[in-house]
PDB file with one MODEL, atoms N, CA, C and O in Angstrom:
MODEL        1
ATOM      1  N   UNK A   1      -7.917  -7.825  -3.065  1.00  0.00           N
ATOM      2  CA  UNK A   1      -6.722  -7.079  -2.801  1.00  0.00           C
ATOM      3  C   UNK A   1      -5.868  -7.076  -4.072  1.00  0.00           C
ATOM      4  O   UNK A   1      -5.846  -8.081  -4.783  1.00  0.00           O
ATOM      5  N   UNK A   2      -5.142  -5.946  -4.392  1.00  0.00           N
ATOM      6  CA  UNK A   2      -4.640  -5.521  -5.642  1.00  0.00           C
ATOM      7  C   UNK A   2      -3.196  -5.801  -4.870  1.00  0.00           C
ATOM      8  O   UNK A   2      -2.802  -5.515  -3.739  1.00  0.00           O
ATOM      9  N   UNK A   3      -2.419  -6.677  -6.303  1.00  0.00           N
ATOM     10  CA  UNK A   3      -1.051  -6.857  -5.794  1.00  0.00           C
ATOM     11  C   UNK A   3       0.202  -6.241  -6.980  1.00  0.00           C
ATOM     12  O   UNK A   3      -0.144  -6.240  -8.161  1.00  0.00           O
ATOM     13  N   UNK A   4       1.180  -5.894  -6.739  1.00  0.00           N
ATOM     14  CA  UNK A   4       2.135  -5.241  -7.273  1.00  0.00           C
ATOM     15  C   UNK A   4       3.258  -6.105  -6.940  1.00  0.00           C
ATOM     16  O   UNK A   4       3.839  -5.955  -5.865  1.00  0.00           O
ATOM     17  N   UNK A   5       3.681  -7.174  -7.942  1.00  0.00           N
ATOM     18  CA  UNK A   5       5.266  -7.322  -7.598  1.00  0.00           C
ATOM     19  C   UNK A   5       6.723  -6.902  -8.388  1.00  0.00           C
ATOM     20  O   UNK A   5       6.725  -6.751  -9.609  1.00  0.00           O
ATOM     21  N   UNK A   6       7.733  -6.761  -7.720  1.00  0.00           N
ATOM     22  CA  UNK A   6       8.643  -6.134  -8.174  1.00  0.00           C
ATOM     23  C   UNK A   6       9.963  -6.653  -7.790  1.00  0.00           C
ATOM     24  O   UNK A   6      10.343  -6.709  -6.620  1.00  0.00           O
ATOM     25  N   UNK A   7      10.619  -7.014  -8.759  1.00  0.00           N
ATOM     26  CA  UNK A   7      12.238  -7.727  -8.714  1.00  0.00           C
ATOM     27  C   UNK A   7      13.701  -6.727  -8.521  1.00  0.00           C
ATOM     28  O   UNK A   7      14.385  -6.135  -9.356  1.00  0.00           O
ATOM     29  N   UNK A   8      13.808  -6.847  -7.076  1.00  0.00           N
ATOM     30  CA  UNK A   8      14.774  -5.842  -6.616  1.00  0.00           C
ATOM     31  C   UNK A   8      16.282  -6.239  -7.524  1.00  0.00           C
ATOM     32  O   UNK A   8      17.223  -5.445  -7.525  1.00  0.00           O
ATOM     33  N   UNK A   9      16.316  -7.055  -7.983  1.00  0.00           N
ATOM     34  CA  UNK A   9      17.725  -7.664  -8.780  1.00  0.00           C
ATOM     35  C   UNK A   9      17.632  -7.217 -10.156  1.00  0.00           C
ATOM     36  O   UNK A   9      18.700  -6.833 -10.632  1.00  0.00           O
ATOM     37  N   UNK A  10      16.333  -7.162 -11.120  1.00  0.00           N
ATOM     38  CA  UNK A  10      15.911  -6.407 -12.227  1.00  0.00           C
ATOM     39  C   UNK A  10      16.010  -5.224 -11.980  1.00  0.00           C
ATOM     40  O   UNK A  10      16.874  -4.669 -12.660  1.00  0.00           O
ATOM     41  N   UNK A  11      15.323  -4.402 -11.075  1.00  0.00           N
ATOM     42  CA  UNK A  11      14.690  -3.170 -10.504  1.00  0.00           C
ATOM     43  C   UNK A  11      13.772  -3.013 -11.266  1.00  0.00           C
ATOM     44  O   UNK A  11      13.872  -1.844 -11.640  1.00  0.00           O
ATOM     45  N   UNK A  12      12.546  -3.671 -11.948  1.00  0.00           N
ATOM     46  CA  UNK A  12      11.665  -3.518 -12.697  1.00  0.00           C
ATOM     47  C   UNK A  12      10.384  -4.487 -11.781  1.00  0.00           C
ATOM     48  O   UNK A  12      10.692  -5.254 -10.869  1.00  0.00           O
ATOM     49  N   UNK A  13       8.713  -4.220 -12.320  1.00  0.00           N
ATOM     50  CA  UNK A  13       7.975  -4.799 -12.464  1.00  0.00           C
ATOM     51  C   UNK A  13       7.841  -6.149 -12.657  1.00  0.00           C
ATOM     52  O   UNK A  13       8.365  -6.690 -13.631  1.00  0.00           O
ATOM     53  N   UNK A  14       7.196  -6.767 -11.836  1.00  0.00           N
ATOM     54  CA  UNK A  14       7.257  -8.433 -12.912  1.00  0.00           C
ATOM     55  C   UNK A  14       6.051  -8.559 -12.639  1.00  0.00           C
ATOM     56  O   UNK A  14       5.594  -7.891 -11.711  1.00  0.00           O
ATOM     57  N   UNK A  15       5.176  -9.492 -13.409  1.00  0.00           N
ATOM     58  CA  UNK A  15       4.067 -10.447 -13.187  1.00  0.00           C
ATOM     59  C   UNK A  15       4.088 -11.559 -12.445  1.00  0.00           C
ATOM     60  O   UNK A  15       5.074 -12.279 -12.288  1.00  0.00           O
ATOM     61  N   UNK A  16       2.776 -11.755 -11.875  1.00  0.00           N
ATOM     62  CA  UNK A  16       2.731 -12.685 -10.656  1.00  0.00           C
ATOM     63  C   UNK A  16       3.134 -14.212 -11.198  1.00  0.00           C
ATOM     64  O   UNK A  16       3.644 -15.127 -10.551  1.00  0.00           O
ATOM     65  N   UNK A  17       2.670 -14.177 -12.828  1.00  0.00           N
ATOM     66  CA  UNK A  17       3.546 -15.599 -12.968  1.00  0.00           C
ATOM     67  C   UNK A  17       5.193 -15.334 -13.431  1.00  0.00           C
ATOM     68  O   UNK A  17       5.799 -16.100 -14.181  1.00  0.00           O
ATOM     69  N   UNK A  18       5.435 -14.823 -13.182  1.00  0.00           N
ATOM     70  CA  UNK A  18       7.391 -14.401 -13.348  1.00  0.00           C
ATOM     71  C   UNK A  18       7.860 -14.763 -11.946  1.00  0.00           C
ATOM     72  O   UNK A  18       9.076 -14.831 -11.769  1.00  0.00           O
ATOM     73  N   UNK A  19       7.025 -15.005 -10.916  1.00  0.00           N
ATOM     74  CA  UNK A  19       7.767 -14.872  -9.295  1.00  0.00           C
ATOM     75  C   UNK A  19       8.782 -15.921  -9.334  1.00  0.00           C
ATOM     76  O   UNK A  19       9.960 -15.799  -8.997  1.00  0.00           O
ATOM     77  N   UNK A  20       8.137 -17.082  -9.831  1.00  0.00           N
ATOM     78  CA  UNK A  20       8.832 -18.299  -9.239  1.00  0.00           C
ATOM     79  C   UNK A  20      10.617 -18.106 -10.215  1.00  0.00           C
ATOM     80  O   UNK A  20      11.762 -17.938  -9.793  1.00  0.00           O
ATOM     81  N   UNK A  21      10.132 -18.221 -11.381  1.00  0.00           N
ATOM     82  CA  UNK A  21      11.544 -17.714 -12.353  1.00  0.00           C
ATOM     83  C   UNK A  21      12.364 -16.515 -12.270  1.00  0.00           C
ATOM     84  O   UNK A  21      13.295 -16.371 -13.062  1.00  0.00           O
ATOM     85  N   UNK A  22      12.084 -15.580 -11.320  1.00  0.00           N
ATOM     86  CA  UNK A  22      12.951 -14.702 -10.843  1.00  0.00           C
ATOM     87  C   UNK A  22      13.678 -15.295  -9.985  1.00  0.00           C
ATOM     88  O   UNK A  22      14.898 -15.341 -10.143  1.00  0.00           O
ATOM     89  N   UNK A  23      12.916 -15.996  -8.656  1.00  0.00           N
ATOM     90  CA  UNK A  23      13.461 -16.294  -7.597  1.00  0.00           C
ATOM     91  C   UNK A  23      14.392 -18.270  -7.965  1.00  0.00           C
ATOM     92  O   UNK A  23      15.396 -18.725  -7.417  1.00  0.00           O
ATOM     93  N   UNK A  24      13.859 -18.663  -8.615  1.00  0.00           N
ATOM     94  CA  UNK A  24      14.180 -20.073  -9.068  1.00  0.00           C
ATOM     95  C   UNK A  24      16.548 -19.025  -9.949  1.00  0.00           C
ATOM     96  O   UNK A  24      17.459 -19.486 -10.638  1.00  0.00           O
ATOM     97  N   UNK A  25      16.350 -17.926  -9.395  1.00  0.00           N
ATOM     98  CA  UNK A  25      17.468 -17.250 -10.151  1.00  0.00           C
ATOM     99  C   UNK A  25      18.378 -16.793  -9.605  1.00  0.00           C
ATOM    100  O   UNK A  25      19.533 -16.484  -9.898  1.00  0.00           O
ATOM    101  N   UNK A  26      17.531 -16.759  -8.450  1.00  0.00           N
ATOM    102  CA  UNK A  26      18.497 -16.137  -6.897  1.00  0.00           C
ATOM    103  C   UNK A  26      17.891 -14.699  -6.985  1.00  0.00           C
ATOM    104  O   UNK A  26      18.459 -13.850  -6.297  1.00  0.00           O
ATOM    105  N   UNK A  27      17.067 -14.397  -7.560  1.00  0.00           N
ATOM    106  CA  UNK A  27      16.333 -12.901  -7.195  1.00  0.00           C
ATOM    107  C   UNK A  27      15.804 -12.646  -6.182  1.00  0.00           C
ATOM    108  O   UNK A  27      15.671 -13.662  -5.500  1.00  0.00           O
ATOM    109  N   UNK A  28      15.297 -11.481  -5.576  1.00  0.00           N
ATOM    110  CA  UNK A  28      14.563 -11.109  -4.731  1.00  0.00           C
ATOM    111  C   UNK A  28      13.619 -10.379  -5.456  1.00  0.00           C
ATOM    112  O   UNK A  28      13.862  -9.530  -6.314  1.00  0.00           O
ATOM    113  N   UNK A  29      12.178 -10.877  -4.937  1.00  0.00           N
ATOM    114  CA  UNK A  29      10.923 -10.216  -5.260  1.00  0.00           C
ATOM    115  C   UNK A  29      10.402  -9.698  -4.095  1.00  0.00           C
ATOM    116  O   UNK A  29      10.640 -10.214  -3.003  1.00  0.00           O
ATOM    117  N   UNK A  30       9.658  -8.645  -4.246  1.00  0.00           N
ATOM    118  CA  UNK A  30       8.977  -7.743  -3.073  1.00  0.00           C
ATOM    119  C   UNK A  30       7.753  -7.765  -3.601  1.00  0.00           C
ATOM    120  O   UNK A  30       7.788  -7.347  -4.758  1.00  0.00           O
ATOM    121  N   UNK A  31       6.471  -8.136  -3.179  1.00  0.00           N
ATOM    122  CA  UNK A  31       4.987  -8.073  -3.321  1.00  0.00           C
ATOM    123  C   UNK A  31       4.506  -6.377  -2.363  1.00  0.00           C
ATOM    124  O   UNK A  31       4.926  -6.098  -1.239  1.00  0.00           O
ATOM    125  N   UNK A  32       3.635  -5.560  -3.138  1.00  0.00           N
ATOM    126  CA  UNK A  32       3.051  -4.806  -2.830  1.00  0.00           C
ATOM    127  C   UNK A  32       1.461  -4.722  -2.255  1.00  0.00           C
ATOM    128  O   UNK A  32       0.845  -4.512  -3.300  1.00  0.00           O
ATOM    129  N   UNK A  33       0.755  -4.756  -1.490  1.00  0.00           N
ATOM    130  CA  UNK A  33      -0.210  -4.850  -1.564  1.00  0.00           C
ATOM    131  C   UNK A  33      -1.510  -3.892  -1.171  1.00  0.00           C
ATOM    132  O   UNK A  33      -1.386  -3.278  -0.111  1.00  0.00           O
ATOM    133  N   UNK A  34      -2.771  -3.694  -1.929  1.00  0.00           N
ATOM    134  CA  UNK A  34      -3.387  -2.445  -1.650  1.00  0.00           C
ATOM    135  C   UNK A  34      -5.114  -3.180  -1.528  1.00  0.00           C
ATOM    136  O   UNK A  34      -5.395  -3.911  -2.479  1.00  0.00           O
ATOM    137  N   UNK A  35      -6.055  -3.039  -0.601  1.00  0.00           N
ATOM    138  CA  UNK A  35      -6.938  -3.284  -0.357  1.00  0.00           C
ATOM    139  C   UNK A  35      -7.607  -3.154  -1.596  1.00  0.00           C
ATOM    140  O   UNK A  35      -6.830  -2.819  -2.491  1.00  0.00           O
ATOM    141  N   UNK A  36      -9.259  -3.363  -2.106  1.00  0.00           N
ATOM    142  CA  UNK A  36      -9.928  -3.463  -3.218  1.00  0.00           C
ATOM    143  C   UNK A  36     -10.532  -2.011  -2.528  1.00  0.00           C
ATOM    144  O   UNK A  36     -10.954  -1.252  -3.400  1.00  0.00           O
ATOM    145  N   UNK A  37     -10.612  -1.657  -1.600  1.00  0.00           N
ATOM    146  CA  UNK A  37     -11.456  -0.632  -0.855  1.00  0.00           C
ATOM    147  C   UNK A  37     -10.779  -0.051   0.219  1.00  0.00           C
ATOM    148  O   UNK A  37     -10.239  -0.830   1.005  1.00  0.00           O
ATOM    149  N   UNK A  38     -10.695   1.078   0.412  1.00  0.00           N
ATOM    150  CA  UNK A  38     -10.003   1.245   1.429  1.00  0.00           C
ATOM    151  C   UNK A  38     -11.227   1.648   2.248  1.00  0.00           C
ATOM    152  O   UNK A  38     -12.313   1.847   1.703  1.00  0.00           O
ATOM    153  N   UNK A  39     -11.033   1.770   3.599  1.00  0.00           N
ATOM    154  CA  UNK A  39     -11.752   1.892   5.202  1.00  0.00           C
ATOM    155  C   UNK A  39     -11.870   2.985   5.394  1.00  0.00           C
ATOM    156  O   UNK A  39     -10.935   3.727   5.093  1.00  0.00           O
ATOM    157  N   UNK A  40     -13.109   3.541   5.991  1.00  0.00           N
ATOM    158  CA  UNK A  40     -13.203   4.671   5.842  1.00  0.00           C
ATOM    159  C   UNK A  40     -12.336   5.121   7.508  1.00  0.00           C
ATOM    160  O   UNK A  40     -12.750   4.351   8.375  1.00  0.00           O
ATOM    161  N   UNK A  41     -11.535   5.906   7.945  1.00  0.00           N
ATOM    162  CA  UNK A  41     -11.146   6.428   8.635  1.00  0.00           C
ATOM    163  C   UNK A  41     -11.846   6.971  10.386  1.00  0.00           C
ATOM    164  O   UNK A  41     -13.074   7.019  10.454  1.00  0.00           O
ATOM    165  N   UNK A  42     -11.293   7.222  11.262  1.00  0.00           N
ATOM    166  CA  UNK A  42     -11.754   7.915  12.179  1.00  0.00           C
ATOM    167  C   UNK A  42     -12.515   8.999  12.156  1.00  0.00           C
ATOM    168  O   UNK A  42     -11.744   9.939  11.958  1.00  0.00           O
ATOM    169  N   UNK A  43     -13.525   9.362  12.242  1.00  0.00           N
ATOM    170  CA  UNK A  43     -13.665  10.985  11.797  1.00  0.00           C
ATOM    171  C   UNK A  43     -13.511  12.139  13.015  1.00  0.00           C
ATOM    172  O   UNK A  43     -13.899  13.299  12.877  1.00  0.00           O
ATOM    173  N   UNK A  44     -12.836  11.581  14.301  1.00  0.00           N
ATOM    174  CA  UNK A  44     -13.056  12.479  14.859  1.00  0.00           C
ATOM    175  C   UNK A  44     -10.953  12.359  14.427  1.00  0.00           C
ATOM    176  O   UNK A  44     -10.331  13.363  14.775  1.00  0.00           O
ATOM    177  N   UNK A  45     -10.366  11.567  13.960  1.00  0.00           N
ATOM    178  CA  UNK A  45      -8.579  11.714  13.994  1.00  0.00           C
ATOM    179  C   UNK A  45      -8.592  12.591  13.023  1.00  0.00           C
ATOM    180  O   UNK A  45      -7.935  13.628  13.112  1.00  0.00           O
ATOM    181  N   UNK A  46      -9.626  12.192  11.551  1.00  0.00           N
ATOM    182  CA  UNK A  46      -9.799  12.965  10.151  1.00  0.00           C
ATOM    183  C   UNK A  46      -9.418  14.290  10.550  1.00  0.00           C
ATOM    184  O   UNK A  46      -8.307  14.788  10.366  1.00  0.00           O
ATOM    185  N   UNK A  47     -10.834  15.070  11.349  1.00  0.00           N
ATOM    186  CA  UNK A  47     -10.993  16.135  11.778  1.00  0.00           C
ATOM    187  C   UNK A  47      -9.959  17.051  12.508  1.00  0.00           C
ATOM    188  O   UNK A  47      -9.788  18.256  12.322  1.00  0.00           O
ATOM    189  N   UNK A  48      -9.160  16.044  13.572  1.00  0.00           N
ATOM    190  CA  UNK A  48      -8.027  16.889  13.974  1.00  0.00           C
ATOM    191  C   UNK A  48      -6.814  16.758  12.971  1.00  0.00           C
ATOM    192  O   UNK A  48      -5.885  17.528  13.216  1.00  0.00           O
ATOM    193  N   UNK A  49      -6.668  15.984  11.971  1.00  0.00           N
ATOM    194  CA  UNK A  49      -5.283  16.177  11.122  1.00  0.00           C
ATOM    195  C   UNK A  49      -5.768  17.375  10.131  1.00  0.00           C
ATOM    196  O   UNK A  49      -4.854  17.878   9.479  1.00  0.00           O
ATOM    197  N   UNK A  50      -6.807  17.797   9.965  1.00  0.00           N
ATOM    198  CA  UNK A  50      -7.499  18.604   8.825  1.00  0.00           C
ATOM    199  C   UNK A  50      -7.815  20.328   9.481  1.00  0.00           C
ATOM    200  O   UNK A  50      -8.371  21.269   8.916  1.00  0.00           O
ATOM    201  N   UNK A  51      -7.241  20.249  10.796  1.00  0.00           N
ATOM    202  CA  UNK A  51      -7.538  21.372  11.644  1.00  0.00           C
ATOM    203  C   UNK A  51      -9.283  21.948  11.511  1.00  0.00           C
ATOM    204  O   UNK A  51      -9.681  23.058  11.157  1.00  0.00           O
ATOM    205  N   UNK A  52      -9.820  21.130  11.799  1.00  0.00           N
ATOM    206  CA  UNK A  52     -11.413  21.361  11.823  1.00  0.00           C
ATOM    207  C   UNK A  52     -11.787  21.806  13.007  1.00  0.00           C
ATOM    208  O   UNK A  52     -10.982  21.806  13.938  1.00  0.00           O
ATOM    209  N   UNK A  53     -13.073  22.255  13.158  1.00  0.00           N
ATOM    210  CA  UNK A  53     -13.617  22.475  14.850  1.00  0.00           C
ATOM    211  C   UNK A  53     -13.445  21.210  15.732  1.00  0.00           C
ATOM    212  O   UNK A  53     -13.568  20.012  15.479  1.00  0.00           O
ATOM    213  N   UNK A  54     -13.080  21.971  16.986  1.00  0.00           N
ATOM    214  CA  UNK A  54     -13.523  21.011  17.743  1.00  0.00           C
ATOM    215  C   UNK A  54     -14.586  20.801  18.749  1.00  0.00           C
ATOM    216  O   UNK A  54     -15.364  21.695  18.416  1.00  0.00           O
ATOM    217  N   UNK A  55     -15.195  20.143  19.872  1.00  0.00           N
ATOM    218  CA  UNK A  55     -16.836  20.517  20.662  1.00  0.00           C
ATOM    219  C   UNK A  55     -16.480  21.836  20.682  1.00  0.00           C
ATOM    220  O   UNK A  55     -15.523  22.598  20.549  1.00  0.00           O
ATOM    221  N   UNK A  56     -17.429  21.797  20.860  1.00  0.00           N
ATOM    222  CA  UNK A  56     -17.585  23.622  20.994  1.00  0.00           C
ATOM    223  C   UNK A  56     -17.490  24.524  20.047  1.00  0.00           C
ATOM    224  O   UNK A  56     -17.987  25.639  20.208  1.00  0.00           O
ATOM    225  N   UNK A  57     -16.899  24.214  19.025  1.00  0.00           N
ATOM    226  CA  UNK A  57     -16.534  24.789  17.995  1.00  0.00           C
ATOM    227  C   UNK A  57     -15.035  25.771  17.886  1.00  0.00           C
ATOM    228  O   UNK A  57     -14.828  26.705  17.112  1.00  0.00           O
ATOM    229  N   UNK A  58     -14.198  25.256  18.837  1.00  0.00           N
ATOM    230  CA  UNK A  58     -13.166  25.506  18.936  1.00  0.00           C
ATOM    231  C   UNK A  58     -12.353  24.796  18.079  1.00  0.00           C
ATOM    232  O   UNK A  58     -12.550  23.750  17.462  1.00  0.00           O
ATOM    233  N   UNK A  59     -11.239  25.667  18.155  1.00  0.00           N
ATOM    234  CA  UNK A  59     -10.244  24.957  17.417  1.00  0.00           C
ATOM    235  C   UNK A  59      -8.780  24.633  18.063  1.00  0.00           C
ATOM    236  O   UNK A  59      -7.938  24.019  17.407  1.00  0.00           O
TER     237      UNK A  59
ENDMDL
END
């Protein structure tokens, strides 16, 4: 998992070893986080957000 943190008191980026010395400051840090992979989806939800056929070939 890919992480992003960010110092709402900076309003900038920080590195994961900056957390403790932001907050050791009275900062607030916010961690972001994004899977290594994302999941592949429903394909029948895919299909109706994408206005595709439906049985029958209706729509």
């Amino acid at each position: 998992m890919n992480g992003t943190w960010y110092c709402t008191d900076c309003e900038e980026e920080i590195e994961k070893g900056a957390i403790d010395a932001h907050e050791a400051d009275d900062h607030h840090v916010k961690g972001f986080f994004r899977p290594d992979r994302l999941l592949p989806g429903d394909p029948e939800l895919i299909g109706a957000q994408a206005g595709s056929e439906g049985p029958g070939g209706e729509r």
